[in-house]
DONUGU-839091 format. One line per 3 residues: number of its first residue (from 1); their letters; for each residue x, y, z of C-alpha. Coordinates in pm, 1 decimal. Each point is the difference from the previous one (the first is absolute). Layout:
! residues N
NUM	A	X:Y:Z ~ ...;
This chain:
! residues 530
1	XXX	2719.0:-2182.5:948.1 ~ -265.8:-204.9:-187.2 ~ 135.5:-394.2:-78.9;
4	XXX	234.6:13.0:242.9 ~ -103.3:-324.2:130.6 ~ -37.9:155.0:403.8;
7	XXX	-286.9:-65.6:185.0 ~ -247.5:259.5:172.2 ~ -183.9:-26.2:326.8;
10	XXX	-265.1:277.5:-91.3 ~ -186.8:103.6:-294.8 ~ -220.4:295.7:-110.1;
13	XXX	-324.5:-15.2:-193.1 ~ -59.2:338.3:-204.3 ~ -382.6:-8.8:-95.0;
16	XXX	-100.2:203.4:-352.1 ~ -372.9:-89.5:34.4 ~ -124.1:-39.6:-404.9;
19	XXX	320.9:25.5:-139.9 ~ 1.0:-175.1:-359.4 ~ 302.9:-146.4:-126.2;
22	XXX	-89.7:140.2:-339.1 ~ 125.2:321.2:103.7 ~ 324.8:-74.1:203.1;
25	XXX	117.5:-181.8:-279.4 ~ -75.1:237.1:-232.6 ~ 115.1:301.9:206.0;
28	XXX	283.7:-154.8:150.8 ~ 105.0:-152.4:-357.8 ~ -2.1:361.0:-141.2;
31	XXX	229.6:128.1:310.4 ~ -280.9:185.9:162.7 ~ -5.2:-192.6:335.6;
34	XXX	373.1:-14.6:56.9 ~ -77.1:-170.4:375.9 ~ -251.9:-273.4:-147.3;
37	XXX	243.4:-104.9:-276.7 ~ 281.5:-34.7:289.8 ~ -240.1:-214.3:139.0;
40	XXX	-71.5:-224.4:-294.7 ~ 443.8:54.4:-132.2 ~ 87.6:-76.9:395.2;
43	XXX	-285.3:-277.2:43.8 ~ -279.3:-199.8:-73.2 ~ -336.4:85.9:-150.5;
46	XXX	-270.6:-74.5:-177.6 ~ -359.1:10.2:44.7 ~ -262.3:-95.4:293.0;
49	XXX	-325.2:-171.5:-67.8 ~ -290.8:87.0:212.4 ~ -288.5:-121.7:159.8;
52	XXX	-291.9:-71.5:-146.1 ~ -158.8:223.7:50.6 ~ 314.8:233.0:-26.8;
55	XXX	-138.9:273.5:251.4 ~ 218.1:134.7:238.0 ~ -192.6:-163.4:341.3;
58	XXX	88.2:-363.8:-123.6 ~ 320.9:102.4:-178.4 ~ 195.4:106.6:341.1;
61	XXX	-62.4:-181.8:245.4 ~ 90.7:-281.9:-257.0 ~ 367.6:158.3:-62.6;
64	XXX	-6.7:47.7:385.7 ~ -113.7:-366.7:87.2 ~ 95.8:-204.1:-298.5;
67	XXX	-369.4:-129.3:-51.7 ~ -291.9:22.2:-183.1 ~ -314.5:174.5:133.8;
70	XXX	-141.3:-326.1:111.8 ~ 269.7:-59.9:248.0 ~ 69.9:384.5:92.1;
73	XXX	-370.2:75.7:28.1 ~ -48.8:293.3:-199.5 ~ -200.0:-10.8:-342.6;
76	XXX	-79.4:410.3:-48.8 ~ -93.6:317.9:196.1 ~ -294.0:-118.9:166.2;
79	XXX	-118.8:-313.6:165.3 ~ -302.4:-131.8:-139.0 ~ -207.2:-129.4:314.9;
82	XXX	-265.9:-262.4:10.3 ~ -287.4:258.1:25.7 ~ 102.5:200.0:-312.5;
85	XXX	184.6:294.5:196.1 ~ 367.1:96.4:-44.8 ~ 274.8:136.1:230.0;
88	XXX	371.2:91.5:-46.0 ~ 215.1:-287.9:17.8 ~ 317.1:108.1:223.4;
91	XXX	352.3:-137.7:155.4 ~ -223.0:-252.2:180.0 ~ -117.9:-170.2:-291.1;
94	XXX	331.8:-111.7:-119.1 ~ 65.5:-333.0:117.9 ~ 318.2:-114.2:-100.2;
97	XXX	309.6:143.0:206.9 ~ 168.7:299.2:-270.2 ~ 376.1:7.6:22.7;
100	XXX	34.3:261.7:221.6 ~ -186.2:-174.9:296.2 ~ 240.8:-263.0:-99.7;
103	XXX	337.5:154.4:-28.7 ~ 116.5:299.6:221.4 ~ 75.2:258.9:76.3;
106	XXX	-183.7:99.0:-293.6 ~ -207.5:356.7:-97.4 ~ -249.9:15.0:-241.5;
109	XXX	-176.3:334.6:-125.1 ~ -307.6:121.4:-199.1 ~ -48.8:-396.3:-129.4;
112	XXX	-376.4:-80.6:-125.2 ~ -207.0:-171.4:261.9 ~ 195.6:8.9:308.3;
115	XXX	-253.7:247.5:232.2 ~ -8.2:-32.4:253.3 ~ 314.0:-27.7:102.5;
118	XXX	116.6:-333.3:130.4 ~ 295.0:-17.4:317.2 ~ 308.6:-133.9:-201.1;
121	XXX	388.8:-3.5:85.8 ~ 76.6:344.2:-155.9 ~ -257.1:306.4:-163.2;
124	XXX	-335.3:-29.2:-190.3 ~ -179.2:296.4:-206.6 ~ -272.0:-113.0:-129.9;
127	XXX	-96.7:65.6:-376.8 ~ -281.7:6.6:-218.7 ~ -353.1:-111.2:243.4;
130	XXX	127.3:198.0:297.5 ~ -367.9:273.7:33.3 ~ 238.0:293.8:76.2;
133	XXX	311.7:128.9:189.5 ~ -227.2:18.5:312.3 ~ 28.5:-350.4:41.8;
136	XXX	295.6:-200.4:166.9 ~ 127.4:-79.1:-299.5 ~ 314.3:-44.6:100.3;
139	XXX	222.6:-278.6:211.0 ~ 128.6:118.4:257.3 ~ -279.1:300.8:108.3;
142	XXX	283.0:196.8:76.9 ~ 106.0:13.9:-378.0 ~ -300.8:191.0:-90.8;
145	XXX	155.5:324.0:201.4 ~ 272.7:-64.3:-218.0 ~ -164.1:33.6:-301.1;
148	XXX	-213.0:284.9:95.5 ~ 300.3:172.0:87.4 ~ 206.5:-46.0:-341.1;
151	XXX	-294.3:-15.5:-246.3 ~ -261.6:218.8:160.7 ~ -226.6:-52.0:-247.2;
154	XXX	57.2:-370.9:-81.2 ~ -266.3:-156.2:-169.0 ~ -122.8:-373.4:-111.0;
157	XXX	-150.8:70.3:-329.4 ~ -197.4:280.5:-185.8 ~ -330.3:76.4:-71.5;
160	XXX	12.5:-162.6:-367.6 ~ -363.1:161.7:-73.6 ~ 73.3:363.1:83.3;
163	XXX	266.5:-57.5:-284.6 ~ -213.9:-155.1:-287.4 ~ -22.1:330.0:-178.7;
166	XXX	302.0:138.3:110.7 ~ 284.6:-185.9:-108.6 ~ 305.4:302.6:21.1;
169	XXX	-78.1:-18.3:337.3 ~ -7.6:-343.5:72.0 ~ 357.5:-58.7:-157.8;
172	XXX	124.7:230.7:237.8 ~ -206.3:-162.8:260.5 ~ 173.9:-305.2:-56.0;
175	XXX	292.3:115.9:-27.4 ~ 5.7:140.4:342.0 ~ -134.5:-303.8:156.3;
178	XXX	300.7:-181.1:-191.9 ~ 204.6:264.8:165.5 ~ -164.4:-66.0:346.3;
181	XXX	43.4:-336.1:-21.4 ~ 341.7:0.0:-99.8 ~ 75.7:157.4:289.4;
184	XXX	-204.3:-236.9:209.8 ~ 270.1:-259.1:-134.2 ~ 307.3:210.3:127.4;
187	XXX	-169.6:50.0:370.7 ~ -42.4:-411.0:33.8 ~ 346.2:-22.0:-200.4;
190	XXX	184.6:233.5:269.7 ~ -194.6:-170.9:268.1 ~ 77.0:-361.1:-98.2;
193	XXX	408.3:78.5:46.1 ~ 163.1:-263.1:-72.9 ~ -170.8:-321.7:230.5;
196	XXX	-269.7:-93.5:-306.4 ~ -51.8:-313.1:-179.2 ~ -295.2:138.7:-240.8;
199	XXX	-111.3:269.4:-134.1 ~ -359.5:-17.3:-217.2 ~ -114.0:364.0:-139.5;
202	XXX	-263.8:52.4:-244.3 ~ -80.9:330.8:-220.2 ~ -370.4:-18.1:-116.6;
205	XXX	19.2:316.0:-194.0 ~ 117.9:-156.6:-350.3 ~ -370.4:-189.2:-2.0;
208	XXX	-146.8:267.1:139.7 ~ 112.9:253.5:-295.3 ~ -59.2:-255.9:-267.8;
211	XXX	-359.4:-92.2:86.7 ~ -47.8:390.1:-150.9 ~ 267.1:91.5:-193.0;
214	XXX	133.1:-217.2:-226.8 ~ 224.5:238.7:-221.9 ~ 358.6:-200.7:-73.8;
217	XXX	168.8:387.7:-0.8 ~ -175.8:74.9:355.2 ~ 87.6:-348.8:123.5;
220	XXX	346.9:22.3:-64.7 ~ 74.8:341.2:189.7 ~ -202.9:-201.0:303.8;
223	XXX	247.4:-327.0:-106.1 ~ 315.1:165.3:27.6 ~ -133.3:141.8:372.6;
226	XXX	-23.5:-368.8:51.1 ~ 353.4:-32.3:-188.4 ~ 122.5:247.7:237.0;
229	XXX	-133.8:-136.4:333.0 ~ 175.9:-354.7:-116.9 ~ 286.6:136.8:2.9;
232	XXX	-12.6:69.8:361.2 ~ -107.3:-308.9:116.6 ~ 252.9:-180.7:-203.1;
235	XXX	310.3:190.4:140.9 ~ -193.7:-95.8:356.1 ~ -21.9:-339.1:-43.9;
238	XXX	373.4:1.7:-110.6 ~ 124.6:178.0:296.0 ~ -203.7:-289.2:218.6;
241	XXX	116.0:-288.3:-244.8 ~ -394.9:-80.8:-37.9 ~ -116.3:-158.0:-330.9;
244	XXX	-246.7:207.5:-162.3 ~ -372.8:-129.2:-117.5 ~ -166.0:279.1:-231.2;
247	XXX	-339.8:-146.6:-53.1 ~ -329.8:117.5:-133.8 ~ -354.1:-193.4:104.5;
250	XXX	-127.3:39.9:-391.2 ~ 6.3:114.2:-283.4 ~ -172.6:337.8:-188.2;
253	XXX	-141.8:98.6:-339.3 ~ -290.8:207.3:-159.0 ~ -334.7:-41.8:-40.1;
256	XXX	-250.1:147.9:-191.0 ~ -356.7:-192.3:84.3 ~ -135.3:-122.5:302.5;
259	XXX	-182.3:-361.3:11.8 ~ -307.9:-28.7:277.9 ~ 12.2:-328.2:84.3;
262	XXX	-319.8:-60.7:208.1 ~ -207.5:162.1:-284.0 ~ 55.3:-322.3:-177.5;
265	XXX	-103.9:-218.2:284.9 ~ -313.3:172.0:30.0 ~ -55.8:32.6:-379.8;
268	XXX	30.2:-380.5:25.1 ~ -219.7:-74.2:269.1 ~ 271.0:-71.7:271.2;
271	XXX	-10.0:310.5:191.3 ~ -350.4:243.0:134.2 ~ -24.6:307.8:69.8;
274	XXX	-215.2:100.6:283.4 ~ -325.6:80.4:-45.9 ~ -141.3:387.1:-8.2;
277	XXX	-312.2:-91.9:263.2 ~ 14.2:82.8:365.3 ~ 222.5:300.8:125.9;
280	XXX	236.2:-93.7:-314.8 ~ -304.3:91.8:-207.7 ~ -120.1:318.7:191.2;
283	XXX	352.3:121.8:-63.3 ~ 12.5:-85.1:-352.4 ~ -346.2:185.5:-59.0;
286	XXX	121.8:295.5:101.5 ~ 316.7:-36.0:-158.0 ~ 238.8:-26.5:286.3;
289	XXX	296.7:-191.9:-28.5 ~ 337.1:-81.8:155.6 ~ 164.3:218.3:-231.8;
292	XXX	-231.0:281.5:72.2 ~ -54.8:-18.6:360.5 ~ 420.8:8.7:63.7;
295	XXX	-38.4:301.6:-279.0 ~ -196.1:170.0:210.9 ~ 170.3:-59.9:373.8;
298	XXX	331.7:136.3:-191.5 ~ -199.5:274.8:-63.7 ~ -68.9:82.2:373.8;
301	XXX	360.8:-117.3:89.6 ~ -91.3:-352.9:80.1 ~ 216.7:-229.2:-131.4;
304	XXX	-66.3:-353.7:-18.5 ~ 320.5:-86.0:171.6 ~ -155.4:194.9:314.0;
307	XXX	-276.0:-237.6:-4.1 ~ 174.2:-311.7:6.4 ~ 237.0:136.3:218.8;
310	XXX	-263.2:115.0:210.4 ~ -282.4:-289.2:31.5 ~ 90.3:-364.0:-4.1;
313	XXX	59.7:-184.2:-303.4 ~ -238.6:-250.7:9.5 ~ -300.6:308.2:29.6;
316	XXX	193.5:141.1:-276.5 ~ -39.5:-355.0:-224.1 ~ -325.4:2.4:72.6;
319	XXX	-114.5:315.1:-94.7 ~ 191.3:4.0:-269.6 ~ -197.8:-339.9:-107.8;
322	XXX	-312.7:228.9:8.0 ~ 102.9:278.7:-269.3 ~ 2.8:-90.2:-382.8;
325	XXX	313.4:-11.6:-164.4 ~ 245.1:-198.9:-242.9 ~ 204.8:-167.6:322.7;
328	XXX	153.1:-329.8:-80.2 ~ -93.1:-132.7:400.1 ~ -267.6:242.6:110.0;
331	XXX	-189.6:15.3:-305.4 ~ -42.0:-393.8:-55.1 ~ -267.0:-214.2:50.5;
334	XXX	145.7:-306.4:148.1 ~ -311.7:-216.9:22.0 ~ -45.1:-16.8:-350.5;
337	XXX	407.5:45.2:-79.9 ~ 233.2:-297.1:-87.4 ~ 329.4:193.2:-32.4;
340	XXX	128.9:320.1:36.2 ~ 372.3:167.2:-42.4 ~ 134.9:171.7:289.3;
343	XXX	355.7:191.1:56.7 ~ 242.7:-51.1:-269.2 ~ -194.3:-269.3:-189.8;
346	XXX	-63.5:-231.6:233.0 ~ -303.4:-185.0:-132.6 ~ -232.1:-166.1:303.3;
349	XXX	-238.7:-317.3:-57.3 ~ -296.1:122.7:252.6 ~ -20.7:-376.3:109.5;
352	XXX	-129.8:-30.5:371.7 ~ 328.8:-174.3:157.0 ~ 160.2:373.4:-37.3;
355	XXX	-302.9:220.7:58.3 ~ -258.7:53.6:226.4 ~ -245.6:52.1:-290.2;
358	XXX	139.5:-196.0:-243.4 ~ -204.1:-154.6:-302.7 ~ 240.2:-252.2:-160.9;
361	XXX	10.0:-389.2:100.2 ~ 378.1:-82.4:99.5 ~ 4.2:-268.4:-252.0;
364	XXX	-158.8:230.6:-255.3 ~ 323.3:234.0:5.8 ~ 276.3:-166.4:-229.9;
367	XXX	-292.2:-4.4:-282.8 ~ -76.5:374.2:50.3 ~ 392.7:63.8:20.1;
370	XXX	6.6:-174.1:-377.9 ~ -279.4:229.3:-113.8 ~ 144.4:293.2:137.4;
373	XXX	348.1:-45.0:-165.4 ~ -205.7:-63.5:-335.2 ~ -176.2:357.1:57.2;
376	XXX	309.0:237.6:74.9 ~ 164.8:-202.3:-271.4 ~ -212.0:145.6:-226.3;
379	XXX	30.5:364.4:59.1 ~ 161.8:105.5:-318.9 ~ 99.8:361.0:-177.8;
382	XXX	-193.1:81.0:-333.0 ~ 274.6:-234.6:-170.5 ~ -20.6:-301.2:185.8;
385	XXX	272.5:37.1:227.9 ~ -84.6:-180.8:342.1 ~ 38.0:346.7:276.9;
388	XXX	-18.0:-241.8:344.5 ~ 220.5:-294.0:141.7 ~ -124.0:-227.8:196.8;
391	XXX	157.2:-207.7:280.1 ~ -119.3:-240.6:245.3 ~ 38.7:64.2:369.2;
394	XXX	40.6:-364.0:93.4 ~ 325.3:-18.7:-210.3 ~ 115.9:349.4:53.5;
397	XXX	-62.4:-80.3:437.3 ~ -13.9:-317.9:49.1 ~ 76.7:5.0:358.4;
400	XXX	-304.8:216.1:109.1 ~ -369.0:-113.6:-55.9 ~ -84.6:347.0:74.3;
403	XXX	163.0:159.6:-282.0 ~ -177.7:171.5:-309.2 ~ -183.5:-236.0:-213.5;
406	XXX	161.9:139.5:-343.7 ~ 226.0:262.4:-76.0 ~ -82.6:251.2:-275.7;
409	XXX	203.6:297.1:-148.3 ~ -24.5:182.1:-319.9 ~ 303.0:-35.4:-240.3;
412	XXX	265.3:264.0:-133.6 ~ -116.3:340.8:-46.3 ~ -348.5:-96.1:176.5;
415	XXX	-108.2:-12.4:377.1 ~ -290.3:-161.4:175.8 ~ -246.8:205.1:234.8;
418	XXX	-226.0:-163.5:205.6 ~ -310.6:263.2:-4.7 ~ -340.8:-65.2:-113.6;
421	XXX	-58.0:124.8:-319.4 ~ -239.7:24.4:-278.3 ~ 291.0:-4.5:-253.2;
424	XXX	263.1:-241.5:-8.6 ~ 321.4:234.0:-105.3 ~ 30.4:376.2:180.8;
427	XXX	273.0:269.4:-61.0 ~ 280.5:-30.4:247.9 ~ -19.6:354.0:86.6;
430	XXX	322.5:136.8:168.7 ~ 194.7:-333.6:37.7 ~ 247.9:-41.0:-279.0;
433	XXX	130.3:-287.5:72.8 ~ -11.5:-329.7:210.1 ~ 215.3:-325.2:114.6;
436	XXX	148.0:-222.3:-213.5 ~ 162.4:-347.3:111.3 ~ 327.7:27.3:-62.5;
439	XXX	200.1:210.4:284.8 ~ 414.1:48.1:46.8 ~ 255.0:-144.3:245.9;
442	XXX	350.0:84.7:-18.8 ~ 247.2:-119.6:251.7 ~ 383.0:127.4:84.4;
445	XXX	220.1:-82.9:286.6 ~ 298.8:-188.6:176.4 ~ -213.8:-380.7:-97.7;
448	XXX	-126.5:128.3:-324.4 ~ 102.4:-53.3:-338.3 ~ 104.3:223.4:-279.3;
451	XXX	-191.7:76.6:-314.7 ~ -262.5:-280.8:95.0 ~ -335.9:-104.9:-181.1;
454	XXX	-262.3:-124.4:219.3 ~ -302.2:-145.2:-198.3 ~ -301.4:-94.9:140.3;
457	XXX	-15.5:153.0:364.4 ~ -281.5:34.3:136.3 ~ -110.7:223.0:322.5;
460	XXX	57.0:-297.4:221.9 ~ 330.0:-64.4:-43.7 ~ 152.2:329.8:104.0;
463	XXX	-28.9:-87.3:413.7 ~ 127.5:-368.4:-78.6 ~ 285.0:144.6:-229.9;
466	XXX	79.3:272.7:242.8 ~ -23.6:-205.9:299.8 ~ 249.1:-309.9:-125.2;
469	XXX	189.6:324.2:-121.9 ~ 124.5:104.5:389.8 ~ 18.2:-309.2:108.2;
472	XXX	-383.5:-78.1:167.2 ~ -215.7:-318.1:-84.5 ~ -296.0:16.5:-231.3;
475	XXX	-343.9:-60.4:149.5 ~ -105.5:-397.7:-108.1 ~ -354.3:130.3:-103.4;
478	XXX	156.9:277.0:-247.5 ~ -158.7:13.1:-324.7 ~ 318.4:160.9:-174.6;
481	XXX	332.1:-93.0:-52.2 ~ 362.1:94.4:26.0 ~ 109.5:166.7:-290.5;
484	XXX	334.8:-164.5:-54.6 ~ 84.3:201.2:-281.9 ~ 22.3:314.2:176.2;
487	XXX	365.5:-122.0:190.1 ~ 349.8:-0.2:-62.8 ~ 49.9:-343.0:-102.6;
490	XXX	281.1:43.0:276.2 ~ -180.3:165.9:269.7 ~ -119.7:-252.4:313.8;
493	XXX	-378.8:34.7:-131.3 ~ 78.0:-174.7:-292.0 ~ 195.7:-239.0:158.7;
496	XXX	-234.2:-63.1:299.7 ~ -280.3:-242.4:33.6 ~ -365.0:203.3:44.8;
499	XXX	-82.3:-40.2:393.7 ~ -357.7:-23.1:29.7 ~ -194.6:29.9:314.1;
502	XXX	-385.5:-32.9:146.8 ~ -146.0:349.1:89.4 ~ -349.1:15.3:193.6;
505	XXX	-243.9:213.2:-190.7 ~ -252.3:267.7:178.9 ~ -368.9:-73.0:35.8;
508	XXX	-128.2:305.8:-157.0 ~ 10.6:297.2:236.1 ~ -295.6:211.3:159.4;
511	XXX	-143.6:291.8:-152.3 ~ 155.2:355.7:-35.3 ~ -281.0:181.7:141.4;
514	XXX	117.0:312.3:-223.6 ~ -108.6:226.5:-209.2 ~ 108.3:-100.9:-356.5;
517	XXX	-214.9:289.0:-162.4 ~ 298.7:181.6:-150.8 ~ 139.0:-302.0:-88.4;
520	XXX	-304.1:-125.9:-219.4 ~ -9.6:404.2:-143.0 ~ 422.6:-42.9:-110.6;
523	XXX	-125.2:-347.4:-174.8 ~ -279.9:113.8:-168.3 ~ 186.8:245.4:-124.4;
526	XXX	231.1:-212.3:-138.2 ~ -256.7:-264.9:-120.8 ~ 70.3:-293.6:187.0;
529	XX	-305.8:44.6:151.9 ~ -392.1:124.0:-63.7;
C-alpha cells in the first residue's frame, strides 16, 4: 500500500499532543508499538520542531495553518490587553484560514483552540479551551445530542488539581477520557461515511499524563493504548485510501526545578511590586491575602470559579488588583515597571505605544531588549550552566508589531514560572515533567514513501506538505514548506509543481463572552498558567 506511487484525494491528521520522539523510537525499535513502527517500516518519519515557545496554543494552530504565531494570531492562553488584563484567546483569534475551512468536507474533533465552534463544510468538536460540555461546542448543534446520547458522560478535560495527590486515580482518569475520546473518533468516523476529504483529531491525554507522571514503565502501558488506537485509524485511512499524518505539537521531558522569571526583573530593578498602602495595605495588616481569602470562600462552598462566573470580569480584575498577592498582572506596579513576563514567557517592554500606562520611550525599547537578554542570560545553576534562552520577538514574528518583545524559556530539565517571588528557584511540586522542542510526524499512504527520513520539519510544514499531498495549492503567505521527502519519488506530488494561492486572513474576532473559569482551574493545574 505505502510507495505505490497512487495519489490520494483525502488525508487524516492523528494528533498525540506531547508525544516525544524519544520514546516511539525507542518503544517502537524494541517491538513494543507494533502500529508506530508500521508507520515508520510503511512510511516516513522523523521528528517535528516546535514553536517557540513550544506550548500547545501556538503549536496547533501552526500545524493547522502552516504559520507562525505572528501570522495565525495566537502567542499563548491568554491575550495580554493594553490595560494589563487577560482573557481566553478562542477560534476567533486565529487569523489565518486552517485546512479544514479550506478543504471539505472535512471533520475535526477535540483539536486545541478551536471553541467555539466555527460553521465549516463537515463536523467540529471543539478541544482543549471549550469552558464545559454545556456549551455549543460542537458544529452542527445537532451533533451535541449525538454525543450526549453515545458518551453520556463525555467530558473536555479533568480537574488536574483534584488529582495532584492522587495519582492511581488519575491514571485511570485518563485512561477513561482516552477511552471516551476514542470513541468520540468512531461517532465522527461512522458519521463522515465515505464523502470526506479530511479528517484532523487530536488526543490531549499523553501531555496531560506526562505533566504528572513521568514514569517510562507507566508511560508505556498509556503508549501502547496510543499503539492500540493507531492501529484503528490506520486500517481506516486504508479502507478510504487517505494518507495518514500522525503528528504531535511538542515535545516532553522531566523536570526537577522551577525558574521564576519575574523575580529577576524585579531583583534587577525592571519590574515593582505594588505597594502595601491604601486598601492593599489594610489587607496586608491584617494578613489577608488572595490565597487566603479563596481559602476561606472554599471553605463556605464558594469557589472562585462562581465568582468570575458570576460578576463581570473586569469587577473581578479589579478587585483582584486590591488584595496582596504574588500575581504576575494583578500584583504589578506598572508605573514604576519596565517589563514584565506574561503567559508562556512572553516578556513585555511597558513602553507607552502598547499600554495605556506605559513608562518606556518607544525609541528606548531595542536598548532595554539588549539589557534584558544580558539578564536572563545570566541565570545560571550552582555550576555555571546558563538555565534560560533567550529569543527576540522581532525575529521570531516579524510580521506583527504587536507580538511579545522577547521570548524566554528555561532549558532541559527546567521550566520558567512567571509568579512573583522572593526566591528565584521553587520546587515543581506535582508536575513531573514539561515540553521539550522536538515533537514526531510520521506519514503512510497511497503518495507516501516507504522507510523515509524527514529531517528538519518543523510544525509549519505539515498543512503545506499535506495540502500539495491531495492535490490543493499552498497558501503564498505560508511560513512552512512542502516536505518533498515524505513522497514516492513516483507518486504525482513529487512530480507536481507546488500550486500556491492568496488566502484573505480574519481581522481578529469579537469576544467570547464566556466563562473560562474551569478552563483557567484545568491550566493551572497543569502549570501553564498562575
Amino acid at each position: 500500500m505505502s510507495g505505490s506511487s497512487q495519489t490520494t484525494e483525502r488525508a487524516f491528521v492523528l494528533g498525540l499532543d506531547g508525544v516525544p520522539w524519544r520514546l516511539i523510537e525507542q518503544w517502537s525499535d524494541g517491538g513494543d508499538l507494533p502500529n508506530f513502527a508500521r508507520m515508520r517500516e510503511e512510511g516516513a518519519s522523523g521528528t517535528l520542531e516546535s514553536t517557540r515557545p513550544p506550548t500547545t496554543p501556538l503549536a496547533w494552530p501552526s500545524i493547522a495553518t502552516g504559520v507562525w504565531p505572528d501570522k495565525h494570531g495566537i502567542y499563548g492562553f491568554q491575550n495580554l490587553s493594553p490595560e494589563y488584563s487577560h482573557e481566553m484567546y478562542t477560534s476567533y483569534d486565529v487569523r489565518q484560514p486552517t485546512l479544514w475551512e479550506r478543504v471539505g468536507p472535512a471533520h475535526v474533533g477535540n483539536v486545541p483552540m478551536t471553541y467555539p465552534a466555527r460553521e465549516i463544510d463537515g463536523t467540529v468538536v471543539t478541544g482543549m479551551m471549550t469552558p464545559s460540555t454545556d456549551r455549543e461546542f460542537t458544529h452542527p448543534p445537532a451533533l451535541r445530542d449525538e454525543i450526549a446520547d453515545r458518551i453520556p458522560d463525555y467530558e473536555i478535560s479533568l480537574d488536574y488539581p483534584d488529582y495532584a495527590d492522587r495519582l492511581d486515580e488519575f491514571r485511570d482518569a485518563v485512561e477513561e477520557l482516552l477511552a471516551k475520546r476514542r470513541e468520540l473518533l468512531r461517532l465522527q468516523m461512522e458519521g463522515a461515511g465515505d464523502d470526506w476529504r479530511l479528517f484532523f483529531f487530536v488526543f490531549t491525554a499523553p501531555d496531560r499524563f506526562q505533566h504528572l507522571v513521568w514514569d517510562e514503565e507507566l508511560l508505556l502501558k498509556h503508549y501502547k493504548l496510543l499503539d492500540d488506537l493507531l492501529g484503528e485509524v490506520m486500517a481506516y485511512a486504508d479502507d478510504h485510501d487517505a494518507d495518514l499524518y500522525v503528528v504531535s505539537d511538542h515535545g516532553f521531558g522531566p523536570i526537577h526545578e522551577l525558574v521564576y522569571v519575574n523575580h529577576f526583573l524585579e531583583r534587577d530593578g525592571y519590574l515593582f511590586r505594588e505597594e502595601d498602602d491604601g486598601t492593599r495595605g489594610a489587607l496586608a495588616s491584617l494578613g489577608i491575602s488572595r490565597d487566603r481569602i479563596t481559602d476561606a470562600l472554599d471553605r463556605v462552598g464558594i469557589s472562585e470559579e462562581l465568582i468570575v462566573s458570576t460578576l463581570p470580569r473586569r469587577l473581578v480584575d479589579s478587585v483582584a488588583e486590591q488584595i496582596p498577592g504574588d500575581h504576575a498582572l494583578y500584583d504589578v506596579d506598572y508605573d514604576r515597571t519596565t517589563a514584565f513576563v506574561h503567559d508562556a514567557g512572553n516578556v513585555y517592554i511597558n513602553d507607552t505605544d502598547r499600554f495605556d500606562d506605559g513608562v518606556v520611550d518607544p525609541g528606548d525599547v531595542p536598548e532595554l531588549k539588549r539589557e534584558l537578554v544580558a539578564l536572563f542570560e545570566s541565570v545560571t545553576d550552582d555550576d555555571g550552566t546558563a538555565l534560560l534562552e533567550v529569543f527576540d520577538g522581532d525575529e521570531l514574528f516579524p510580521t506583527d508589531d504587536a507580538s511579545p518583545d522577547l521570548i524566554v524559556n528555561a532549558i532541559d530539565g527546567y521550566e520558567a514560572r512567571n509568579s512573583i517571588t522572593d526566591e528565584p528557584f521553587g520546587d515543581t511540586g506535582s508536575t513531573t515533567a514539561s515540553h521539550r522542542m522536538e515533537g514526531i510526524v510520521l506519514c503512510r499512504g497511497p503518495s507516501i514513501d516507504q522507510g523515509a527520513t524527514l529531517r528538519g520539519a518543523r510544525v509549519v510544514d505539515v498543512a503545506p506538505t499535506l495540502l500539495h499531498g491531495i492535490g490543493e495549492p499552498v497558501p503564498k503567505n505560508a511560513d512552512g514548506r512542502v516536505l518533498f521527502d515524505a513522497f514516492d519519488p513516483d507518486a504525482p506530488p513529487s512530480t507536481t509543481k507546488v500550486e500556491r494561492v492568496d488566502v484573505s486572513q480574519r481581522e481578529q474576532g469579537d469576544t467570547v463572552d464566556d466563562d473560562f473559569a474551569d478552563v483557567e482551574d484545568r491550566l493551572k493545574g497543569l502549570g501553564y498558567m498562575e
